[in-house]
C-alpha positions as protocol buffer text, in pm:
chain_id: "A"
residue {
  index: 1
  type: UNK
  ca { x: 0 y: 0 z: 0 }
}
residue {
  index: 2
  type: UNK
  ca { x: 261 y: 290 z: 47 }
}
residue {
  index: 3
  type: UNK
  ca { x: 435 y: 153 z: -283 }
}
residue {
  index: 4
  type: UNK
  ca { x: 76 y: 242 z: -414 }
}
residue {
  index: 5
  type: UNK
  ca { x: 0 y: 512 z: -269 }
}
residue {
  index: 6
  type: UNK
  ca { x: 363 y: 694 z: -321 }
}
residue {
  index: 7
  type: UNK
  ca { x: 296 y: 580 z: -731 }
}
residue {
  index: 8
  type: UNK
  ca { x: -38 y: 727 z: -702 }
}
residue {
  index: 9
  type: UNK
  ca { x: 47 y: 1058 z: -556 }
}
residue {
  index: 10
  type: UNK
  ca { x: 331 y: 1081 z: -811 }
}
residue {
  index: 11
  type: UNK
  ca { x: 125 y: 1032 z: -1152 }
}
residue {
  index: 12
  type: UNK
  ca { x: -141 y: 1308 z: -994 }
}
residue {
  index: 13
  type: UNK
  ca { x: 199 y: 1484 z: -952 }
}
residue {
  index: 14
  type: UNK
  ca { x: 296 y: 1427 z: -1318 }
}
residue {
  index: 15
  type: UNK
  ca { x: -48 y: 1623 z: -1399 }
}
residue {
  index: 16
  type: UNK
  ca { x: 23 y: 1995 z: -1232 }
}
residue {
  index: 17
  type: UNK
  ca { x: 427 y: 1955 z: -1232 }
}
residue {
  index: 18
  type: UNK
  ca { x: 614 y: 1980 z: -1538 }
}
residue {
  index: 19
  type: UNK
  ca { x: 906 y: 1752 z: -1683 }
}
residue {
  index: 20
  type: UNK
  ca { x: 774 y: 1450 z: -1486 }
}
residue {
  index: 21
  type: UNK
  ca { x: 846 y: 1576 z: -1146 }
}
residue {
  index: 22
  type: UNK
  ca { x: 581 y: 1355 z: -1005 }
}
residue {
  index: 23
  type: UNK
  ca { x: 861 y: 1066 z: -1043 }
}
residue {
  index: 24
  type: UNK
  ca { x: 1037 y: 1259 z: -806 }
}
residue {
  index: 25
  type: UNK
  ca { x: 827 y: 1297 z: -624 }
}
residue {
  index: 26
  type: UNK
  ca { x: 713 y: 974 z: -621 }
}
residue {
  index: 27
  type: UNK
  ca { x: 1035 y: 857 z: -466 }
}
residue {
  index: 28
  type: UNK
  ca { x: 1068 y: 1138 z: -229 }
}
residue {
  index: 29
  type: UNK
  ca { x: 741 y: 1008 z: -46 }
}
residue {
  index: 30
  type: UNK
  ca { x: 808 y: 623 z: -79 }
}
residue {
  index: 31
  type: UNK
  ca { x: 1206 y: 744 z: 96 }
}
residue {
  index: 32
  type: UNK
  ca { x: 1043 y: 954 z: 325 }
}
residue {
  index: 33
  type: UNK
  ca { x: 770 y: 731 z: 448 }
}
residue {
  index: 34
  type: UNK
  ca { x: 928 y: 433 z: 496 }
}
residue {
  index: 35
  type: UNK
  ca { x: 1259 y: 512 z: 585 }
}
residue {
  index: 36
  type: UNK
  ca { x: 1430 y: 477 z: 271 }
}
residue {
  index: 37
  type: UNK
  ca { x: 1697 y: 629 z: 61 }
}
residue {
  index: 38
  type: UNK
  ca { x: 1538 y: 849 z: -147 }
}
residue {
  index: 39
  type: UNK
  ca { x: 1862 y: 767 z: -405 }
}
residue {
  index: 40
  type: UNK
  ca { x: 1774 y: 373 z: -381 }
}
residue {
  index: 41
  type: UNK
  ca { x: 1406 y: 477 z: -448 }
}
residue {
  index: 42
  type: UNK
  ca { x: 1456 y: 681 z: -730 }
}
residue {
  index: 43
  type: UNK
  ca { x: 1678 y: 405 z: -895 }
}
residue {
  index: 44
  type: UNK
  ca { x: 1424 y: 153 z: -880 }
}
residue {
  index: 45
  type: UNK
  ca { x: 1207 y: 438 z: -1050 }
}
residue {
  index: 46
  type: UNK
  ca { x: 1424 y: 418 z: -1318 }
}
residue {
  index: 47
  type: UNK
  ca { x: 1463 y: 53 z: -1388 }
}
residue {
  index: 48
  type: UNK
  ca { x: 1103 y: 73 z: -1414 }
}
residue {
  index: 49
  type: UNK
  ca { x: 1081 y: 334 z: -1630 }
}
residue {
  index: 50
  type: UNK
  ca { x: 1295 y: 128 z: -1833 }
}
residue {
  index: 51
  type: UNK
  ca { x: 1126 y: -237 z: -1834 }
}
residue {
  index: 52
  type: UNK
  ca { x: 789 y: -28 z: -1909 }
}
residue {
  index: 53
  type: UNK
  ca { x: 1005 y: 70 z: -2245 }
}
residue {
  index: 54
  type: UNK
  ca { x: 1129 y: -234 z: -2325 }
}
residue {
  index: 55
  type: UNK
  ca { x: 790 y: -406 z: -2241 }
}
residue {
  index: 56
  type: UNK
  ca { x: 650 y: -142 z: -2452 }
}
residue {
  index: 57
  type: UNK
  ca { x: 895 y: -226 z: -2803 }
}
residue {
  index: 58
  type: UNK
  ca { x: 787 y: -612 z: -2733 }
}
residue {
  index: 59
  type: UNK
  ca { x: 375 y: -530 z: -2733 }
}
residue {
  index: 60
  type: UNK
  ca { x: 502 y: -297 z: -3066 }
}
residue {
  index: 61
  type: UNK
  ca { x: 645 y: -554 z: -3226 }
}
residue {
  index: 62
  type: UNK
  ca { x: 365 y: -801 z: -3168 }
}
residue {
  index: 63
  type: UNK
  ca { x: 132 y: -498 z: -3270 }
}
residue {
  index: 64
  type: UNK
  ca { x: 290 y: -482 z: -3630 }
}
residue {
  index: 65
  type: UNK
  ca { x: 270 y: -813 z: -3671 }
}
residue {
  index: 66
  type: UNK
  ca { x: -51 y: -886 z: -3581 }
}
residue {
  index: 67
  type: UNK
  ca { x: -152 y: -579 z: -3822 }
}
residue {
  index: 68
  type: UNK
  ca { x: -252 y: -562 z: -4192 }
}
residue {
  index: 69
  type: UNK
  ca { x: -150 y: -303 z: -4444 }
}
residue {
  index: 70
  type: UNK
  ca { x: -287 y: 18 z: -4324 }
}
residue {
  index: 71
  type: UNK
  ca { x: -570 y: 143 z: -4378 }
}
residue {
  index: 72
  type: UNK
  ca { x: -485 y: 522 z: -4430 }
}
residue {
  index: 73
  type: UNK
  ca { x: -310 y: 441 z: -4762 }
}
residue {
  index: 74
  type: UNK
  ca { x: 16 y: 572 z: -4855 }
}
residue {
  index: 75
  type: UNK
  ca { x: 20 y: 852 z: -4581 }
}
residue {
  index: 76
  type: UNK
  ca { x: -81 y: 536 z: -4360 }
}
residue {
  index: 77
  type: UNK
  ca { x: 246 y: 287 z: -4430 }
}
residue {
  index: 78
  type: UNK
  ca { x: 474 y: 615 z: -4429 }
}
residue {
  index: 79
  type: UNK
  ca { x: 351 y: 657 z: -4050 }
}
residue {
  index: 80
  type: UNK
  ca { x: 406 y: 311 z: -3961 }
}
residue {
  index: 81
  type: UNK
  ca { x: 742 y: 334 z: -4141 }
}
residue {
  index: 82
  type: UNK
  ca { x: 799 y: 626 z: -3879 }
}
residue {
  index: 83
  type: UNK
  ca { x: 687 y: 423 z: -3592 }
}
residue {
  index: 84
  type: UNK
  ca { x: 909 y: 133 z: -3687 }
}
residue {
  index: 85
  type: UNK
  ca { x: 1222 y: 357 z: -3714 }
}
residue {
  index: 86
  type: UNK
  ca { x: 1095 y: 531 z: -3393 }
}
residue {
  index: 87
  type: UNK
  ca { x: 1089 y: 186 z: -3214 }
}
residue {
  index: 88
  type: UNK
  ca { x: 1412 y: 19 z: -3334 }
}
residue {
  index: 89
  type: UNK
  ca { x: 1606 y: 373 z: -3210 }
}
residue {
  index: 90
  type: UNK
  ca { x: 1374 y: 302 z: -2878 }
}
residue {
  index: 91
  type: UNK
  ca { x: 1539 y: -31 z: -2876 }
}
residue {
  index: 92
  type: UNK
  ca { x: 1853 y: 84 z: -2899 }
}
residue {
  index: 93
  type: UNK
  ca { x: 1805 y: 344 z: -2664 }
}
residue {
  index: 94
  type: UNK
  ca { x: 1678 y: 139 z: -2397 }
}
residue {
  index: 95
  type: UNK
  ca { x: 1890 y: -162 z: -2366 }
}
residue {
  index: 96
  type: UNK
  ca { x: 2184 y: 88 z: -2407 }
}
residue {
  index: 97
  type: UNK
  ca { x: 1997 y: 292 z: -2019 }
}
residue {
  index: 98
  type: UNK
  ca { x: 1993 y: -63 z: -1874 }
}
residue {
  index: 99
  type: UNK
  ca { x: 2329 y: -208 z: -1993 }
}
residue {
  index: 100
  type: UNK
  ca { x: 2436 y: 149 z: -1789 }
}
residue {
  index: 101
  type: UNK
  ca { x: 2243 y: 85 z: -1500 }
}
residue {
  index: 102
  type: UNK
  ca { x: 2375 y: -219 z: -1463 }
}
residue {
  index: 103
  type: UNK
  ca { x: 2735 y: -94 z: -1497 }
}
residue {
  index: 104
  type: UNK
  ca { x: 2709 y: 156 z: -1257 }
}
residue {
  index: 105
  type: UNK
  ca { x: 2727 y: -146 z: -990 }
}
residue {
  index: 106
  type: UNK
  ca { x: 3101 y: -152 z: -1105 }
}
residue {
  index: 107
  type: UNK
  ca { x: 3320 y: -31 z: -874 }
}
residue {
  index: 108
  type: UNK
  ca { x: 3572 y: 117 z: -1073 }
}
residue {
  index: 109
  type: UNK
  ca { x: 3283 y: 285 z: -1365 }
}
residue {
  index: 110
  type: UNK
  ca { x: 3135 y: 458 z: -989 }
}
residue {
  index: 111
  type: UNK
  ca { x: 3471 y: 584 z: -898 }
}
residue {
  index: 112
  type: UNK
  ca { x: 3536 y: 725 z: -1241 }
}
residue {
  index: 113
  type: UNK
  ca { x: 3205 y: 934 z: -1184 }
}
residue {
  index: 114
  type: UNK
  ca { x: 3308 y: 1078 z: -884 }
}
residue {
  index: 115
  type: UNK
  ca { x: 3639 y: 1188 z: -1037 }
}
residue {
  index: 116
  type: UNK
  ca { x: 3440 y: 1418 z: -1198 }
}
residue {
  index: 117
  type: UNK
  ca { x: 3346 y: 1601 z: -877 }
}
residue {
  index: 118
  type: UNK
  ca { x: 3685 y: 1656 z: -704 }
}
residue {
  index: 119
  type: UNK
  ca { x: 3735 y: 1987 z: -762 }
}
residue {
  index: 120
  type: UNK
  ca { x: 3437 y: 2025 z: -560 }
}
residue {
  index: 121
  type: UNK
  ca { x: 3429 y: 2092 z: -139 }
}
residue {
  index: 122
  type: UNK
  ca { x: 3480 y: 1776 z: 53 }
}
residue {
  index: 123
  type: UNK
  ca { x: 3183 y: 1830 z: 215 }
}
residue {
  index: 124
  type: UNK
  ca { x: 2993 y: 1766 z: -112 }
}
residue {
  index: 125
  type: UNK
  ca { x: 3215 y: 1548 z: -214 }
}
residue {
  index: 126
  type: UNK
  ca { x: 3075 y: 1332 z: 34 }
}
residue {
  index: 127
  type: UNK
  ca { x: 2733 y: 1383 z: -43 }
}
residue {
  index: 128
  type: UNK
  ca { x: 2788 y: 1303 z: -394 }
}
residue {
  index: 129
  type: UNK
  ca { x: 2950 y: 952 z: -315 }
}
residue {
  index: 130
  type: UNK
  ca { x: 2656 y: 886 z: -67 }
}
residue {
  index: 131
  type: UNK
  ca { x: 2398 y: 943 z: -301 }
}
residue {
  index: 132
  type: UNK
  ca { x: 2559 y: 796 z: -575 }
}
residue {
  index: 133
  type: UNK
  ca { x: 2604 y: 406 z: -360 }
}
residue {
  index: 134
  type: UNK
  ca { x: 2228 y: 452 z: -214 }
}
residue {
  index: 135
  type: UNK
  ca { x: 2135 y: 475 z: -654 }
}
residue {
  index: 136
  type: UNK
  ca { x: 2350 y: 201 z: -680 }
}
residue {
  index: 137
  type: UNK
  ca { x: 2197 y: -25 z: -398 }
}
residue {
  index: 138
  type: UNK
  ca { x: 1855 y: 59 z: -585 }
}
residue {
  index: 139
  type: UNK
  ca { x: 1983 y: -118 z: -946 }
}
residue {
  index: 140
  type: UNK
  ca { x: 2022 y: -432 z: -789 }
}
residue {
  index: 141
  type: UNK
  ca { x: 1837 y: -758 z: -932 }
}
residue {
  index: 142
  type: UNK
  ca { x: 1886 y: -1030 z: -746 }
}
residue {
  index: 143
  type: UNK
  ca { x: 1725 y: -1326 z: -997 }
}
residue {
  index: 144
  type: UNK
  ca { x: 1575 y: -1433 z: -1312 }
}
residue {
  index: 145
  type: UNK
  ca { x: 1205 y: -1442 z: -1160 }
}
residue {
  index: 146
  type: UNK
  ca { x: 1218 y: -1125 z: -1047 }
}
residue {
  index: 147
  type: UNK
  ca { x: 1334 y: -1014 z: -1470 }
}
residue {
  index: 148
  type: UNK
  ca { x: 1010 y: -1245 z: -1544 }
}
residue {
  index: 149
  type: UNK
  ca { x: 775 y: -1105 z: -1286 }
}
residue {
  index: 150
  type: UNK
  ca { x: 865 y: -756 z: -1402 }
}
residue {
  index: 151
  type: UNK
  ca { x: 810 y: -820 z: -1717 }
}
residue {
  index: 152
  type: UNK
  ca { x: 519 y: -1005 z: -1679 }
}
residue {
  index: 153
  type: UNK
  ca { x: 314 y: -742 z: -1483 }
}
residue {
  index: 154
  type: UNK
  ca { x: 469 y: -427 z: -1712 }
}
residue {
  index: 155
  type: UNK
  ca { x: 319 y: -637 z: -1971 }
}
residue {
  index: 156
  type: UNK
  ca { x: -45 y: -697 z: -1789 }
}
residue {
  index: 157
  type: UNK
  ca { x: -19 y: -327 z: -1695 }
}
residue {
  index: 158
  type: UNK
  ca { x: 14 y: -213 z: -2068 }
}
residue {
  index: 159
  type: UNK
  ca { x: -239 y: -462 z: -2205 }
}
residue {
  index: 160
  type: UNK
  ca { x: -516 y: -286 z: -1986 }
}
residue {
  index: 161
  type: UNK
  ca { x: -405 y: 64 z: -2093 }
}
residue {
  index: 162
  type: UNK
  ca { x: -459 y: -89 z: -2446 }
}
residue {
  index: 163
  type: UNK
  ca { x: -743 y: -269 z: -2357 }
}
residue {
  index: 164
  type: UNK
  ca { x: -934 y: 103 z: -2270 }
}
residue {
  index: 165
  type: UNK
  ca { x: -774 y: 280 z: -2573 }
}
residue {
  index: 166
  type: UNK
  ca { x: -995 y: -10 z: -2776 }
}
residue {
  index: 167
  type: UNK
  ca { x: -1306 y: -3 z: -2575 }
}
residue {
  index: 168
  type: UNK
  ca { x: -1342 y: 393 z: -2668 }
}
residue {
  index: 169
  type: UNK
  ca { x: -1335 y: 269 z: -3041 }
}
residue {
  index: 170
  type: UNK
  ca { x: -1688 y: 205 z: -3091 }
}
residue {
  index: 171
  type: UNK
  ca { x: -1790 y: 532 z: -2939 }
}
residue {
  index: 172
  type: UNK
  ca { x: -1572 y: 765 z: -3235 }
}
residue {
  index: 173
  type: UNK
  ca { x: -1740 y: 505 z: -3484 }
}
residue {
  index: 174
  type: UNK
  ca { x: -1324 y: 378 z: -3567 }
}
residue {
  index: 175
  type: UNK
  ca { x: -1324 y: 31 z: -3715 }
}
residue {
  index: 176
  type: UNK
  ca { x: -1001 y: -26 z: -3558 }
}
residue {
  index: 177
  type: UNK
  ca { x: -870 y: -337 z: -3459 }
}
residue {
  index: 178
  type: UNK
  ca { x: -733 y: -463 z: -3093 }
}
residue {
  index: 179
  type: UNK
  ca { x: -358 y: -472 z: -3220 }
}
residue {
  index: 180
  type: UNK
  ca { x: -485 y: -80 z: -3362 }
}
residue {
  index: 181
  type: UNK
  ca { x: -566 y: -22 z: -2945 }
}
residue {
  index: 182
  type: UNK
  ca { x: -220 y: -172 z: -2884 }
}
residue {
  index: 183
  type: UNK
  ca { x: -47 y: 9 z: -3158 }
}
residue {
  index: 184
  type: UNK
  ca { x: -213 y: 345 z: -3026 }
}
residue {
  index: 185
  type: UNK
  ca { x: -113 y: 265 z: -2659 }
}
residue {
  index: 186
  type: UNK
  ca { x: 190 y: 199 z: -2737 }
}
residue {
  index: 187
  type: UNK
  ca { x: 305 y: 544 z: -2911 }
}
residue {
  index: 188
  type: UNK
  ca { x: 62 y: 749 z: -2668 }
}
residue {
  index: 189
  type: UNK
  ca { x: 345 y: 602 z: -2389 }
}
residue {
  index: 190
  type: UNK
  ca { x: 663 y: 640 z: -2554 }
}
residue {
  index: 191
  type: UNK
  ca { x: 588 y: 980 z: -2620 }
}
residue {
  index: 192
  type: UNK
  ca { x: 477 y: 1075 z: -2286 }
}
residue {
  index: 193
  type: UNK
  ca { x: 835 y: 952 z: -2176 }
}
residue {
  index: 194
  type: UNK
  ca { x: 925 y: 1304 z: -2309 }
}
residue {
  index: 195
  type: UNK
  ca { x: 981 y: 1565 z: -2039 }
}
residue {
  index: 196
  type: UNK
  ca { x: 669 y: 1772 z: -2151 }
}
residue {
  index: 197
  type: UNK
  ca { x: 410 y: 2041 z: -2036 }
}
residue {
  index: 198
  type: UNK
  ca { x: 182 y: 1930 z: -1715 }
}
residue {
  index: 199
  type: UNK
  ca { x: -69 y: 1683 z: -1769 }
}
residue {
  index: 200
  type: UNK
  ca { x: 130 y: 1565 z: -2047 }
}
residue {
  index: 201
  type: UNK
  ca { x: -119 y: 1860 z: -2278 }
}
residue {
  index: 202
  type: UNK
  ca { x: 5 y: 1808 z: -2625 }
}
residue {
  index: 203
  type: UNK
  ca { x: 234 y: 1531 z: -2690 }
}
residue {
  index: 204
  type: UNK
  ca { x: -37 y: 1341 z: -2579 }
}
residue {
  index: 205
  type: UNK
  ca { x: -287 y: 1439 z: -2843 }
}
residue {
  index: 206
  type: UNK
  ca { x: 3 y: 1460 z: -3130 }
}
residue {
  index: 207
  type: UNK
  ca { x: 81 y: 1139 z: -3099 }
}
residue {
  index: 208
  type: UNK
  ca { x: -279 y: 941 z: -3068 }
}
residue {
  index: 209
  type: UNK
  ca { x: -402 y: 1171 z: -3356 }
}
residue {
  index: 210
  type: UNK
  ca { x: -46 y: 1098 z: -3576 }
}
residue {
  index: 211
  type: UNK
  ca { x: -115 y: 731 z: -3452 }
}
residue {
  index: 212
  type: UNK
  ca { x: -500 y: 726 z: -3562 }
}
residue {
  index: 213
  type: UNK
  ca { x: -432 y: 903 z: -3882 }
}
residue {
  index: 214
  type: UNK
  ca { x: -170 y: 673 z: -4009 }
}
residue {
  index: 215
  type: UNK
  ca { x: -431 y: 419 z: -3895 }
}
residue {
  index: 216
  type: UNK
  ca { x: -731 y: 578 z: -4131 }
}
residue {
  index: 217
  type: UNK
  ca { x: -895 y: 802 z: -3921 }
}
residue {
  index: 218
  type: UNK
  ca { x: -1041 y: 1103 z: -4020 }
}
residue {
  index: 219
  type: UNK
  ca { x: -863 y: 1389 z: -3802 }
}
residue {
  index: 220
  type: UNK
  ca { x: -1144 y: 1553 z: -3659 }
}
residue {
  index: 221
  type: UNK
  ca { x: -1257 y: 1244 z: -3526 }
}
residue {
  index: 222
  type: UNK
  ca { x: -895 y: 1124 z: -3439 }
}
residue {
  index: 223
  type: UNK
  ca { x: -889 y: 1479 z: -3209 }
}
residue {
  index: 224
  type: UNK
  ca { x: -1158 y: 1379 z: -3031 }
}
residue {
  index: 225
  type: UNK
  ca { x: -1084 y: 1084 z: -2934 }
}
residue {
  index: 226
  type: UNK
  ca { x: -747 y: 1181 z: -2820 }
}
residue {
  index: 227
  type: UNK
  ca { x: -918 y: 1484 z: -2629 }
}
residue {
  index: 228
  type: UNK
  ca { x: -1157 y: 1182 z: -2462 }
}
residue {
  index: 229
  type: UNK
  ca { x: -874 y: 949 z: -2407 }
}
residue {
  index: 230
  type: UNK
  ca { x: -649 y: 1171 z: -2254 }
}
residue {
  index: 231
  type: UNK
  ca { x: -954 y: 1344 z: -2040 }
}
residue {
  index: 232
  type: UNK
  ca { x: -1051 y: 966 z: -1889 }
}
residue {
  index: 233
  type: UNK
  ca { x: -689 y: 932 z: -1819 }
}
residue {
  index: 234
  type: UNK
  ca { x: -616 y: 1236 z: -1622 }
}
residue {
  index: 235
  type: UNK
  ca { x: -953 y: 1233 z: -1416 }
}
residue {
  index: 236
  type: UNK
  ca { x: -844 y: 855 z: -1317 }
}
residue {
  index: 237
  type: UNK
  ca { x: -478 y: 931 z: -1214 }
}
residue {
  index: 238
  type: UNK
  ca { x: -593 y: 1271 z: -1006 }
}
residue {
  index: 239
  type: UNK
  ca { x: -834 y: 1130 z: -852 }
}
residue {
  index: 240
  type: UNK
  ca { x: -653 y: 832 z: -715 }
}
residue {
  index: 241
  type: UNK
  ca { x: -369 y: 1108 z: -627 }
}
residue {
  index: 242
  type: UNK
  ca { x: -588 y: 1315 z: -439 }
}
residue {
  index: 243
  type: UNK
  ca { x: -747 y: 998 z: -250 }
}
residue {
  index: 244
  type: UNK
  ca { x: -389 y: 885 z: -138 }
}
residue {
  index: 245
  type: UNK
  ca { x: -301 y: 1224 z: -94 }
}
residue {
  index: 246
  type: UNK
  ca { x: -601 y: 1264 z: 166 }
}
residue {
  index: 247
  type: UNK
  ca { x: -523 y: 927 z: 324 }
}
residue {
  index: 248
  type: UNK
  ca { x: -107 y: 1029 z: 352 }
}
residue {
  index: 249
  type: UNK
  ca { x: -256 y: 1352 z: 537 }
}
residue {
  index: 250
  type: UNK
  ca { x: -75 y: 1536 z: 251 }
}
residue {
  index: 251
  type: UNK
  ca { x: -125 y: 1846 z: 93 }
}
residue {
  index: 252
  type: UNK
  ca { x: -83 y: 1964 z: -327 }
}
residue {
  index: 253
  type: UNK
  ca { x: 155 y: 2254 z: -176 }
}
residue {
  index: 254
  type: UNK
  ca { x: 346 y: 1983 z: 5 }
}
residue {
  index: 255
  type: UNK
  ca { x: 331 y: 1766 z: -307 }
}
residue {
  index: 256
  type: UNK
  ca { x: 487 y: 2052 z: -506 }
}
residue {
  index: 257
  type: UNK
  ca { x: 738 y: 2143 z: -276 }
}
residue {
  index: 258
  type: UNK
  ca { x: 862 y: 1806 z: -296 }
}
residue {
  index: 259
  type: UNK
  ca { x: 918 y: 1802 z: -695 }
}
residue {
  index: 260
  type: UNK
  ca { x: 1064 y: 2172 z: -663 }
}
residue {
  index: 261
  type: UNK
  ca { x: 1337 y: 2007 z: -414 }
}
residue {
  index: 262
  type: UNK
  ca { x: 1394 y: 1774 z: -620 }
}
């Protein structure tokens, strides 16, 4: 429940802070509350952040398999041929963060890091080095069934995402098919990973509407639906934030203080 409730808080966070400062704080809550590092909390943050990407290429890949030839025509397949650039530099990008993470846990890659702060005061010197093992300790994966169970749940977490993208077909009148709901989730995600305006305004509707077009939509239809989609999403995440954040005896000045110290 405080994992919950910290992840909560943060993605209502995400929606009045800019530049996904709810992750922030997110882990200053979780470090705060339960005794943590807030440097180990934030780590795991990150691997997460990074097994929702790679979860997210694998459900893209199945996607564009499971799809036909678009139905928007030539514009359509020139989209997709974005997408599928878009996802093999996503690829690339992402096992490249975790192949770091994971190095980080070597000694002598750490200690070449903190070269790069000795011509600061000893003082935060110190700091520096403290933070930086506490980020460390938060990388750590102990066994293969904790890679699977990751996986596994990013994945089950995604497919519901998806699963509501497709159920708000048949109210736009979009002949789209699950794999389309998948397809859509699936860019709608990687772009929010963007540091972006509060409530994610924008580069959420860009990409469902490039998504939907490329899938056949008309535009004025593919707007609204991103405008619902996005709208469902947002009352959803605040209101679960503002229930935790009731329950934690917290307040939305608190909540913002935290992401400005961070």
């Amino acid at each position: 429940m405080p994992v919950f409730s910290a992840m909560c808080i943060g993605f209502m966070a995400n929606n009045i802070l800019p530049a996904h400062l709810g992750e922030f704080v997110r882990a200053y809550l979780l470090g705060r509350g339960q005794g943590l590092s807030k440097s180990a909390v934030l780590a795991t943050v990150v691997m997460e952040r990074i097994y929702d990407g790679l979860a997210l290429l694998l459900i893209l890949l199945l996607a564009l398999l499971a799809m036909g030839e678009p139905a928007g025509g030539a514009d359509g397949a020139a989209g997709l041929s974005v997408i599928k650039s878009a996802g093999a530099l996503g690829a690339v990008l992402f096992a490249g963060a975790m192949d770091f993470m994971q190095l980080l846990r070597w000694r002598w890659l750490a200690a070449r890091l903190l070269r790069l702060g000795r011509f600061l005061p000893p003082r935060w010197r110190r700091r520096l080095f403290r933070v930086l093992a506490d980020f460390v300790r938060g990388l750590v994966i102990t066994s293969w069934r904790q890679i699977l169970g990751i996986a596994f749940h990013s994945l089950l977490v995604w497919s519901c995402f998806a699963l509501a993208a497709y159920c708000l077909f048949p109210a736009f009148g979009l002949p789209l098919s699950l794999p389309a709901a998948f397809l859509l989730q699936v860019v709608i995600a990687l772009s929010m990973l963007i540091p972006s305006a509060p409530a994610y305004v924008g580069i959420f509707h860009l990409a469902a509407v490039f998504t939907l077009d490329c899938l056949g939509a008309e535009s004025g239809t593919a707007g609204s639906y991103a405008m619902l989609l996005w709208a469902v999403s947002i009352v959803v995440s605040s209101t679960l934030g503002l229930f935790m954040l009731g329950r934690e005896g917290l307040s939305l000045r608190e909540v913002a203080r935290a992401g400005r110290s961070a």
